[in-house]
C-alpha positions as CSV (number, residue, x, y, z in Angstrom):
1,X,62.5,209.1,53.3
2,X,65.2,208.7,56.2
3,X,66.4,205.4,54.5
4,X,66.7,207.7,51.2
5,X,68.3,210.3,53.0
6,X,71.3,207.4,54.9
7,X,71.6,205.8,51.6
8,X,73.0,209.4,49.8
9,X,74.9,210.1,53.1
10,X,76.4,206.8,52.0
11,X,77.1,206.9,48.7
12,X,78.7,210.3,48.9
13,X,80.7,208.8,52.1
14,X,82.0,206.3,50.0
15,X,82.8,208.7,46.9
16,X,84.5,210.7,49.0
17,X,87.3,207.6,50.5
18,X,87.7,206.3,47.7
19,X,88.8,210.4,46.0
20,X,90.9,210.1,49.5
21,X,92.9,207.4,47.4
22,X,93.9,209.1,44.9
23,X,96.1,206.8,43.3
24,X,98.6,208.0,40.4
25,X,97.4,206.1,37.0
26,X,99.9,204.3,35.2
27,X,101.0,206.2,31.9
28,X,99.9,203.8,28.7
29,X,100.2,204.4,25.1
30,X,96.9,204.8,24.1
31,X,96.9,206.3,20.8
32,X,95.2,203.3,19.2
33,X,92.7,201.6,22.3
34,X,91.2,198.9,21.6
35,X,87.6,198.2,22.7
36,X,86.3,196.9,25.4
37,X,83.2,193.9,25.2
38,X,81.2,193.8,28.1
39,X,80.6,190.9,30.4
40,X,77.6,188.3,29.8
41,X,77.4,187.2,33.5
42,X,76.8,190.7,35.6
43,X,74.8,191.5,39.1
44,X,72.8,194.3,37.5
45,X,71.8,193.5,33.6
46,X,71.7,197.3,32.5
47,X,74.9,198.1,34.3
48,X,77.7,196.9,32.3
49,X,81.3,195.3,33.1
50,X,84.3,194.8,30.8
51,X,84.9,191.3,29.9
52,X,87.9,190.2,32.0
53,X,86.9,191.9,35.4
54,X,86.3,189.5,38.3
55,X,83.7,190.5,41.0
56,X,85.2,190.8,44.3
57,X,82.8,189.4,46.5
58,X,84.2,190.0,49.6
59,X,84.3,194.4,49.1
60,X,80.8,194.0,47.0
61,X,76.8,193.9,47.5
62,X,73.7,194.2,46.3
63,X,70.3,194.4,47.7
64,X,67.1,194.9,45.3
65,X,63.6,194.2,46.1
66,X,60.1,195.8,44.9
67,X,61.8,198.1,42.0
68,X,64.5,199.5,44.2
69,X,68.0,198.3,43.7
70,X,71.3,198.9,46.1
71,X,74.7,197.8,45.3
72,X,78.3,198.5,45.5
73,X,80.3,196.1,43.0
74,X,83.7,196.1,42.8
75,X,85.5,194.3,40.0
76,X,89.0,193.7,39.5
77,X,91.3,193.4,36.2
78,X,93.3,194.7,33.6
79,X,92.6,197.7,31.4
80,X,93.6,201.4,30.2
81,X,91.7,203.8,32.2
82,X,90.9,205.5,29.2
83,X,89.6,202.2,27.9
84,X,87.3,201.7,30.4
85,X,86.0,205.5,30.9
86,X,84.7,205.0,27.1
87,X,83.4,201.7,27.9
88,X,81.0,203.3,30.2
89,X,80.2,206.8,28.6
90,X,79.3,204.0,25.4
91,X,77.3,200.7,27.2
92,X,75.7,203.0,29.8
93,X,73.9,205.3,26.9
94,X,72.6,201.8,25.5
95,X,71.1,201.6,28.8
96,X,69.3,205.0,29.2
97,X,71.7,205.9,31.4
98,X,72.5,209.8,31.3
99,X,76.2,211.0,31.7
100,X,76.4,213.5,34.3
101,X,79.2,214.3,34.7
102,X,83.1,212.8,34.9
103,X,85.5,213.9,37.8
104,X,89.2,213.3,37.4
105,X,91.3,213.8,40.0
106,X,93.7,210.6,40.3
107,X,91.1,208.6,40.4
108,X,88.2,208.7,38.0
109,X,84.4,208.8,38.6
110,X,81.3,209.1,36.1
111,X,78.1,209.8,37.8
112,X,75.2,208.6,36.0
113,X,71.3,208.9,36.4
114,X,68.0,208.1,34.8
115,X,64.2,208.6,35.7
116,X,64.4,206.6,39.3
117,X,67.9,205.8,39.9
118,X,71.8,207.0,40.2
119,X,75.0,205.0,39.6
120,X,78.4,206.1,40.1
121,X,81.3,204.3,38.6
122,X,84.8,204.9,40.2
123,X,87.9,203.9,38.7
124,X,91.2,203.2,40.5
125,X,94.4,201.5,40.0
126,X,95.9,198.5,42.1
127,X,99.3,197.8,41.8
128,X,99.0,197.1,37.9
129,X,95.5,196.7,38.2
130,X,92.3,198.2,37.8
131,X,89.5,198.5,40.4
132,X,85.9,199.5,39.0
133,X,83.9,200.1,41.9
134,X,80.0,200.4,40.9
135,X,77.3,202.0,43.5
136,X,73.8,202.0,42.4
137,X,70.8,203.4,44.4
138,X,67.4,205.1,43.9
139,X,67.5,208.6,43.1
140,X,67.1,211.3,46.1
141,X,63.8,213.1,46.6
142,X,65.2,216.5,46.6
143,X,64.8,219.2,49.6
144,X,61.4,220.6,50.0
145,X,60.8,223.9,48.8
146,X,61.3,226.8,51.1
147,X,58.6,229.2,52.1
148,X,58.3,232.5,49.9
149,X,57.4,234.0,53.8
150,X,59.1,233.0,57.0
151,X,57.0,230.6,59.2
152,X,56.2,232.4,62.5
Protein backbone atom coordinates (compact mmCIF):
# COMPACT_ATOMS: atom_id res chain seq x y z
CA UNK A 1 0.00 0.00 0.00
CA UNK A 2 2.92 2.54 0.98
CA UNK A 3 4.66 1.61 -2.38
CA UNK A 4 1.17 2.53 -4.03
CA UNK A 5 0.91 5.49 -2.06
CA UNK A 6 5.20 6.82 -3.07
CA UNK A 7 4.47 5.74 -6.61
CA UNK A 8 1.29 8.67 -6.89
CA UNK A 9 3.44 10.98 -4.74
CA UNK A 10 5.71 10.46 -7.73
CA UNK A 11 3.88 10.63 -10.55
CA UNK A 12 2.10 13.82 -9.47
CA UNK A 13 5.79 15.11 -8.44
CA UNK A 14 6.75 14.61 -11.87
CA UNK A 15 3.47 16.14 -13.49
CA UNK A 16 3.86 18.89 -11.53
CA UNK A 17 8.00 19.88 -12.97
CA UNK A 18 7.36 19.23 -15.92
CA UNK A 19 3.82 21.97 -15.83
CA UNK A 20 6.82 24.10 -14.05
CA UNK A 21 8.17 24.07 -17.78
CA UNK A 22 5.80 25.53 -19.33
CA UNK A 23 7.26 25.99 -22.63
CA UNK A 24 5.55 28.29 -25.36
CA UNK A 25 4.44 25.82 -28.41
CA UNK A 26 5.55 26.83 -31.70
CA UNK A 27 2.57 28.27 -33.81
CA UNK A 28 1.95 25.65 -37.03
CA UNK A 29 -0.59 25.83 -39.75
CA UNK A 30 -2.54 23.08 -39.00
CA UNK A 31 -5.66 23.37 -40.87
CA UNK A 32 -5.02 20.16 -42.79
CA UNK A 33 -2.82 17.66 -40.19
CA UNK A 34 -1.79 14.86 -41.41
CA UNK A 35 -1.87 11.62 -39.42
CA UNK A 36 0.25 10.16 -37.31
CA UNK A 37 1.17 5.97 -37.57
CA UNK A 38 2.35 4.58 -34.51
CA UNK A 39 5.59 2.92 -33.89
CA UNK A 40 6.05 -1.07 -34.24
CA UNK A 41 9.02 -1.28 -31.86
CA UNK A 42 7.54 0.25 -28.27
CA UNK A 43 8.34 -0.51 -24.33
CA UNK A 44 4.67 -0.94 -23.52
CA UNK A 45 2.57 -2.71 -26.54
CA UNK A 46 -0.83 -0.97 -25.58
CA UNK A 47 0.80 2.35 -25.11
CA UNK A 48 1.36 3.86 -28.41
CA UNK A 49 4.30 6.14 -29.98
CA UNK A 50 4.31 8.11 -33.19
CA UNK A 51 6.45 6.73 -35.79
CA UNK A 52 9.57 8.89 -35.88
CA UNK A 53 10.02 9.41 -31.93
CA UNK A 54 13.30 8.09 -30.53
CA UNK A 55 13.28 6.73 -26.92
CA UNK A 56 15.61 8.57 -24.77
CA UNK A 57 17.12 6.11 -22.76
CA UNK A 58 19.06 8.02 -20.62
CA UNK A 59 15.62 10.33 -19.00
CA UNK A 60 13.36 6.88 -19.39
CA UNK A 61 12.39 3.48 -17.39
CA UNK A 62 10.34 0.93 -17.00
CA UNK A 63 9.93 -1.73 -14.39
CA UNK A 64 7.01 -4.53 -14.75
CA UNK A 65 6.76 -7.62 -13.02
CA UNK A 66 3.67 -10.01 -11.87
CA UNK A 67 0.88 -7.76 -13.79
CA UNK A 68 2.13 -4.48 -12.41
CA UNK A 69 3.88 -2.20 -14.87
CA UNK A 70 6.03 1.30 -13.98
CA UNK A 71 7.53 3.48 -16.53
CA UNK A 72 8.38 6.87 -17.50
CA UNK A 73 9.28 7.01 -21.31
CA UNK A 74 10.35 9.90 -22.95
CA UNK A 75 10.66 10.12 -26.69
CA UNK A 76 11.98 12.66 -28.74
CA UNK A 77 10.98 14.05 -32.48
CA UNK A 78 9.15 16.03 -34.72
CA UNK A 79 5.42 16.76 -34.77
CA UNK A 80 2.39 19.32 -34.35
CA UNK A 81 1.23 19.23 -30.94
CA UNK A 82 -2.06 18.98 -32.17
CA UNK A 83 -0.91 16.05 -34.20
CA UNK A 84 0.08 14.19 -31.54
CA UNK A 85 -2.79 15.09 -28.82
CA UNK A 86 -5.15 13.23 -31.60
CA UNK A 87 -2.77 10.50 -31.96
CA UNK A 88 -3.36 9.64 -28.41
CA UNK A 89 -7.11 10.53 -27.72
CA UNK A 90 -7.35 7.94 -31.21
CA UNK A 91 -4.60 4.77 -30.49
CA UNK A 92 -5.18 4.96 -26.67
CA UNK A 93 -9.23 4.27 -27.17
CA UNK A 94 -8.00 1.17 -29.45
CA UNK A 95 -6.40 0.20 -26.27
CA UNK A 96 -9.20 0.49 -23.74
CA UNK A 97 -7.68 3.31 -22.50
CA UNK A 98 -10.23 5.96 -21.09
CA UNK A 99 -9.65 9.79 -21.73
CA UNK A 100 -9.85 11.61 -18.62
CA UNK A 101 -9.12 14.39 -19.05
CA UNK A 102 -6.61 16.90 -21.19
CA UNK A 103 -4.82 19.89 -19.36
CA UNK A 104 -3.41 22.66 -21.45
CA UNK A 105 -1.42 25.13 -19.98
CA UNK A 106 1.87 25.54 -22.22
CA UNK A 107 2.48 22.26 -21.98
CA UNK A 108 -0.02 19.52 -22.63
CA UNK A 109 -1.08 16.46 -20.60
CA UNK A 110 -3.82 13.71 -21.18
CA UNK A 111 -4.47 11.60 -18.24
CA UNK A 112 -5.69 8.27 -19.04
CA UNK A 113 -7.00 5.08 -17.03
CA UNK A 114 -8.51 1.72 -17.35
CA UNK A 115 -9.62 -1.07 -14.79
CA UNK A 116 -5.95 -1.50 -12.98
CA UNK A 117 -3.87 1.18 -14.32
CA UNK A 118 -3.16 5.04 -15.09
CA UNK A 119 -0.91 6.70 -17.79
CA UNK A 120 -0.30 10.17 -18.22
CA UNK A 121 1.11 11.51 -21.40
CA UNK A 122 2.91 14.99 -21.32
CA UNK A 123 3.74 16.92 -24.24
CA UNK A 124 6.49 19.53 -24.48
CA UNK A 125 8.53 21.31 -26.98
CA UNK A 126 12.44 21.30 -27.25
CA UNK A 127 13.96 23.78 -29.21
CA UNK A 128 11.98 22.63 -32.52
CA UNK A 129 11.24 19.51 -31.05
CA UNK A 130 8.87 17.52 -29.34
CA UNK A 131 9.20 15.75 -26.06
CA UNK A 132 6.35 12.96 -25.20
CA UNK A 133 6.97 11.98 -21.85
CA UNK A 134 4.84 8.74 -20.86
CA UNK A 135 4.32 7.65 -17.02
CA UNK A 136 2.46 4.53 -16.45
CA UNK A 137 1.57 2.96 -13.03
CA UNK A 138 -1.12 0.87 -11.31
CA UNK A 139 -4.07 2.68 -10.30
CA UNK A 140 -4.31 4.10 -6.56
CA UNK A 141 -6.47 2.27 -3.98
CA UNK A 142 -8.48 5.26 -2.99
CA UNK A 143 -8.67 6.73 0.80
CA UNK A 144 -10.69 4.57 3.15
CA UNK A 145 -13.99 5.64 3.98
CA UNK A 146 -14.46 7.86 6.93
CA UNK A 147 -16.56 6.94 9.94
CA UNK A 148 -20.39 8.13 9.91
CA UNK A 149 -19.39 8.61 13.97
CA UNK A 150 -16.18 10.04 15.35
CA UNK A 151 -13.88 7.24 16.84
CA UNK A 152 -13.49 8.01 20.56
Amino acid sequence: MQNKLGFIRLMCLVSFVLLGGCASWDKKDTTNPALLEPQAMVKFTDVPVPSGFKLLPKSSYSFETQGIRVGMLKYQGKANPEQIVSFYKEQMAMSNWNLLNIIEYGERQLNFDRDTETCVVILSSKGNSMIISIALGPKGQGMPKKEAKPVK
